[in-house]
Steps between C-alpha positions, in 0.01 A plus 500: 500500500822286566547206294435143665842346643547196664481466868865629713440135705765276392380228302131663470382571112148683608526852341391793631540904498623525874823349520361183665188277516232486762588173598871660536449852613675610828277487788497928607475517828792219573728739287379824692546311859864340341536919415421650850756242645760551286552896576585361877847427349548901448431571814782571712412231769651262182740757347699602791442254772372127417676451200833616575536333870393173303781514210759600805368251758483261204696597188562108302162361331348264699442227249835494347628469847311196538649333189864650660492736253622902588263736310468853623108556589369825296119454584373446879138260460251399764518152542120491524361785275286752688215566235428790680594432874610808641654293780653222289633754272735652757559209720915466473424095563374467196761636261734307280795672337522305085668593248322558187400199302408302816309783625293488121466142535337536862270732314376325259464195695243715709313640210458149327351322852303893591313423132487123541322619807260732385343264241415291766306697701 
């Protein structure tokens, strides 16, 4: 048996033997469906066509551009995320070239208002 540890959640003392609490636990099939989409950037429809053209039709970061700032974009985004959207996914309108730390700000932005979201409904 594993010893009792307290929750992974920031901030939450509950212990427990799986890593997290039940009130904490990560929902399975979100992460499986988050999973499936993910492998679509390995696929050579990303690899070798989207994401190039973007970072060539568009190589400066977006954001920093709009603070008149010249940051070479390393990660091409969808401006609205495609949570499995075959069709959004692939649609060139909807790219962004960022660079980094805008792009992980986008990111998290999402995720905080996707689970704001979810405990609403």
């Amino acid at each position: 048996m594993k010893p009792l540890r307290p929750c992974r959640h920031p901030g939450c003392s509950a212990l427990t033997r799986e890593g997290y609490c039940d009130r904490h636990k990560p929902k399975p099939a979100a992460r499986k469906a988050s999973a499936e989409w993910h492998a679509w950037y390995s696929l050579s429809v990303w690899t070798d066509d989207l994401r190039p053209a973007q970072l060539l039709r568009e190589p400066w970061c977006r954001e920093c551009a709009k603070r008149g700032v010249r940051t070479r974009a390393t990660v091409v985004d969808h401006v609205e995320p495609h949570r499995g959207d075959w069709a959004r996914f692939i649609d060139r309108a909807n790219l962004q070239s960022l660079c980094k730390h805008h792009h992980d700000q986008k990111t998290a932005r999402e995720q905080t208002e996707e689970r704001r979201n979810s405990r609403r409904n």
